[in-house]
C-alpha positions as CSV (number, residue, x, y, z in Angstrom):
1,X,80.6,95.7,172.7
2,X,79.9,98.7,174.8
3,X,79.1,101.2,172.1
4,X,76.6,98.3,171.0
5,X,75.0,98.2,174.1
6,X,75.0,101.9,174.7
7,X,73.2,102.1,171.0
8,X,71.0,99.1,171.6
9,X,69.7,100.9,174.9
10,X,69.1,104.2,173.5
11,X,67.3,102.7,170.8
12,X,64.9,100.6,172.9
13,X,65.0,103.8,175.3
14,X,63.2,105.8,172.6
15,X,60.4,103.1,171.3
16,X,59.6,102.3,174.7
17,X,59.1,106.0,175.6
18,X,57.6,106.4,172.4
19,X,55.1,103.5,173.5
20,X,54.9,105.1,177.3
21,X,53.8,108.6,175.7
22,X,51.6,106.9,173.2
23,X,49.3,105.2,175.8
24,X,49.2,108.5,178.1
25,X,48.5,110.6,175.4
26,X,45.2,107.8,174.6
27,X,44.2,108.4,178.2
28,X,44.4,112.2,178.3
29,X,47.0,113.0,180.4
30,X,48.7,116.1,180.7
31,X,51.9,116.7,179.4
32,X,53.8,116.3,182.6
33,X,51.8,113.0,183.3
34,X,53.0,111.8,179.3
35,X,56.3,112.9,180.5
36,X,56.6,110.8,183.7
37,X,54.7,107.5,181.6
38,X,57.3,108.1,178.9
39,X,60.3,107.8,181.7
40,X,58.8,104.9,183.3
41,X,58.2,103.1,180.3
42,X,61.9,103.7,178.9
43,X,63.8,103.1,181.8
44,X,62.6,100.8,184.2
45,X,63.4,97.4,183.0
46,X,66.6,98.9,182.7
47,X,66.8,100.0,185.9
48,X,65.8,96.8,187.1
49,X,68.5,95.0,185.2
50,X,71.2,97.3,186.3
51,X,70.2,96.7,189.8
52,X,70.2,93.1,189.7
53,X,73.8,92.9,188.0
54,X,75.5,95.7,190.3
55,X,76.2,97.8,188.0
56,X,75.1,101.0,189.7
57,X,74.0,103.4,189.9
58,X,71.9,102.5,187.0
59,X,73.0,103.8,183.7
60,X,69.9,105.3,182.9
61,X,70.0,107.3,186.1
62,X,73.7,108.4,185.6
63,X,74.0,109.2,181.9
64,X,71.6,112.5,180.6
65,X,71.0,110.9,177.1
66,X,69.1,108.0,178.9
67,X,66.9,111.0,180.2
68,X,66.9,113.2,177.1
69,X,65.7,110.9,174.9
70,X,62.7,109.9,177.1
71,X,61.5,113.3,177.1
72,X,62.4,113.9,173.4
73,X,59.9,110.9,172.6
74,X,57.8,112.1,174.9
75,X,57.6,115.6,174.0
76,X,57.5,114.4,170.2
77,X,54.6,111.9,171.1
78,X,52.3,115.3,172.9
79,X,53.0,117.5,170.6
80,X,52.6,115.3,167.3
81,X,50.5,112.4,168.3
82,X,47.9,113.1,165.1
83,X,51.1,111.7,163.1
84,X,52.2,108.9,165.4
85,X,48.1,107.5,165.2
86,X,48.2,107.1,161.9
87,X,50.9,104.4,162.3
88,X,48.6,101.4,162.9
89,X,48.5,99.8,166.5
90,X,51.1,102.7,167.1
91,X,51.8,101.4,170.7
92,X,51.6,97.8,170.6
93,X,54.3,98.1,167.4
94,X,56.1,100.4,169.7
95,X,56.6,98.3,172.3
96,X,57.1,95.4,170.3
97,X,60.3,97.2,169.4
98,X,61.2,98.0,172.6
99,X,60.7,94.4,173.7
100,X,63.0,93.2,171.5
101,X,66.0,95.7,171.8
102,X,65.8,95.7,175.4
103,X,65.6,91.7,175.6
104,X,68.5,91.0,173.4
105,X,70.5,94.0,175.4
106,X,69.4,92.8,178.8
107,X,70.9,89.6,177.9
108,X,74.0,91.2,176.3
109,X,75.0,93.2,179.4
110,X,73.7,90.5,181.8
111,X,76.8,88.1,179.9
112,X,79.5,91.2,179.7
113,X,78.6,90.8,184.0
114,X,79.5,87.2,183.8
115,X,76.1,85.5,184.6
116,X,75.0,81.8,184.0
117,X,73.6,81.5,180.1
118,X,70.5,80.6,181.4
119,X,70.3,83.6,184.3
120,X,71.6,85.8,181.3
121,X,68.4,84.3,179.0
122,X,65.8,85.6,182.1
123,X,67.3,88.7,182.8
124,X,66.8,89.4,179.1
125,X,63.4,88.6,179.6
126,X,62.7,91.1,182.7
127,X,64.6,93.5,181.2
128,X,62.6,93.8,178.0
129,X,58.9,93.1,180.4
130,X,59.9,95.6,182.7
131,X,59.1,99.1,180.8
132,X,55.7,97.7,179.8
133,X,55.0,96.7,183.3
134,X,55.3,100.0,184.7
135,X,53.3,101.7,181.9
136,X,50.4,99.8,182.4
137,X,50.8,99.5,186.4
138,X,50.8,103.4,186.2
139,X,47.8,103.6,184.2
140,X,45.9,101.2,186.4
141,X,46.2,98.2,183.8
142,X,46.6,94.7,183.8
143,X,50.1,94.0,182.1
144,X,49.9,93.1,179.4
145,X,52.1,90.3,180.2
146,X,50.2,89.0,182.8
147,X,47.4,88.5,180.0
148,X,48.0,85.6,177.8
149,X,49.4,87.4,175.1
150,X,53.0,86.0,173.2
151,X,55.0,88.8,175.1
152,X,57.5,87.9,177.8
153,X,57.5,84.5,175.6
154,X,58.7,86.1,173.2
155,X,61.2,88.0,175.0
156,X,62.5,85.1,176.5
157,X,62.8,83.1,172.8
158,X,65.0,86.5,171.8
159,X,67.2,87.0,174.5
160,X,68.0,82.7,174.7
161,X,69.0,83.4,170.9
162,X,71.6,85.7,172.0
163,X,72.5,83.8,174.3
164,X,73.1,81.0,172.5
165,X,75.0,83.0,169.5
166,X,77.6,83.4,172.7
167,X,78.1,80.3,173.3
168,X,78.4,79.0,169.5
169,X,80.4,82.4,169.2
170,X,79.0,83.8,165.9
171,X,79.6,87.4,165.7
172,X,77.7,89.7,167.7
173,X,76.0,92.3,165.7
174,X,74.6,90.0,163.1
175,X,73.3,87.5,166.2
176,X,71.8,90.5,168.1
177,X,69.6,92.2,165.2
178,X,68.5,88.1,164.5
179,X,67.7,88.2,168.2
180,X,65.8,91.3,168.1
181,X,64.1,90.6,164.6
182,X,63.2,87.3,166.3
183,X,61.6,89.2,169.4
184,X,59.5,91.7,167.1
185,X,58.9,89.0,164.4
186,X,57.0,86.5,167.3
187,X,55.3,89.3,168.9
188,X,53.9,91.2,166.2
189,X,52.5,88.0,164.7
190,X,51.3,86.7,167.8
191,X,49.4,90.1,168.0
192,X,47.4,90.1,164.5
193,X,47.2,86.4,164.5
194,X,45.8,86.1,168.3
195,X,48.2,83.9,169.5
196,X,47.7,83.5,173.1
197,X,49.3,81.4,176.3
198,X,46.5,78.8,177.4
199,X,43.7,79.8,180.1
200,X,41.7,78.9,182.5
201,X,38.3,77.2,181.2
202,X,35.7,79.9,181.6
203,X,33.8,77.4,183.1
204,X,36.0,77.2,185.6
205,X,35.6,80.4,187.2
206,X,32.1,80.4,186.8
207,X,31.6,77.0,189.2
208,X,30.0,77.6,192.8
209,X,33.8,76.4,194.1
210,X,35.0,79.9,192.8
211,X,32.5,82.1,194.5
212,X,32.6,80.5,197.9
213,X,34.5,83.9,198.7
214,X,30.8,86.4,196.9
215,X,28.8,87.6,199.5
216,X,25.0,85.1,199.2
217,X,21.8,86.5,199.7
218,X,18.4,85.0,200.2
């Protein structure tokens, strides 16, 4: 269970930093600026999840591979991102995969800790949102989370699947790559299908109630 955890972490280490790198390298950053989005990306939902569980110091602050293969992906993504942009939607499919290998190993180390199925489920969840977060905080985005999209939906739906494989108590590995293929399978579909979370009505925000707060003039 720990070498699959280590692997699974590495793994969603690299296509989140891929993802990270991607973006910064869209918005012209230098290479030290890629380098620091491709970090950020990787390793704070992982970070966060460590934290919460006490297991720290964090792995991916103790353990040089967490940190080498950030700045591989990162280095790889300035250096060759003609290559990477052919790929299409190169960093939503990125980060799709980093969703979903950080949601079903979120929730894997979050039950090796001994938390509550359902707390196990969540911290999936944040562990998976959490890289994505930061990449888009840093480059003065909205997350995409926060923007209707299937995302921490469909971490959430990955992570409970692990979850539940515990608790009926198939096998891991084939219950985590079903988790994971779950994760990718509902975002990726949400993405070229536009599946979204419901909205306000743009009428809504539109009514004089919800510009009492705009300046007036005459």
């Amino acid at each position: 269970m720990e070498r699959l955890l280590l692997v699974l972490d590495l793994v969603g280490t690299f296509v989140f930093a891929l993802s990270g790198a991607t973006a910064g390298v869209r918005r012209r950053l230098d290479l030290f600026g890629v380098l620091v989005l491709s970090f950020a990306a990787a390793n704070v939902g992982g970070i966060t999840r460590d934290v919460l569980i006490g297991a720290v110091p964090p792995a991916a602050l103790t353990d040089w591979r967490y940190l080498a293969v950030s700045l591989l992906a990162g280095v790889m993504t300035f250096y060759r991102h003609a290559q990477i942009d052919r790929l299409r939607s190169p960093v939503l499919m990125f980060d799709a995969m980093g969703l979903a290998v950080f949601a079903v190993s979120g929730a894997q180390k979050a039950l090796v800790h001994g938390l509550e199925p359902v707390m196990a489920a969540l911290l999936g969840m944040l562990t998976g949102i959490g890289g994505g977060m930061a990449r888009d905080v840093l480059l003065a985005e909205v997350p995409t989370v926060l923007r209707a999209d299937i995302y921490a939906t469909a971490a959430l739906a990955g992570a409970a699947m692990v979850v539940s494989g515990e608790l009926l108590g198939l096998p891991s590995l084939p219950a985590t790559l079903a988790s994971a293929a779950l994760c990718f399978g509902l975002r990726m579909i949400a993405i070229r299908r536009g599946w979204q979370l419901p909205t306000p009505d743009a009428g809504d925000a539109s009514s004089p109630d919800a510009q009492d707060d705009r300046p007036r003039g005459r």
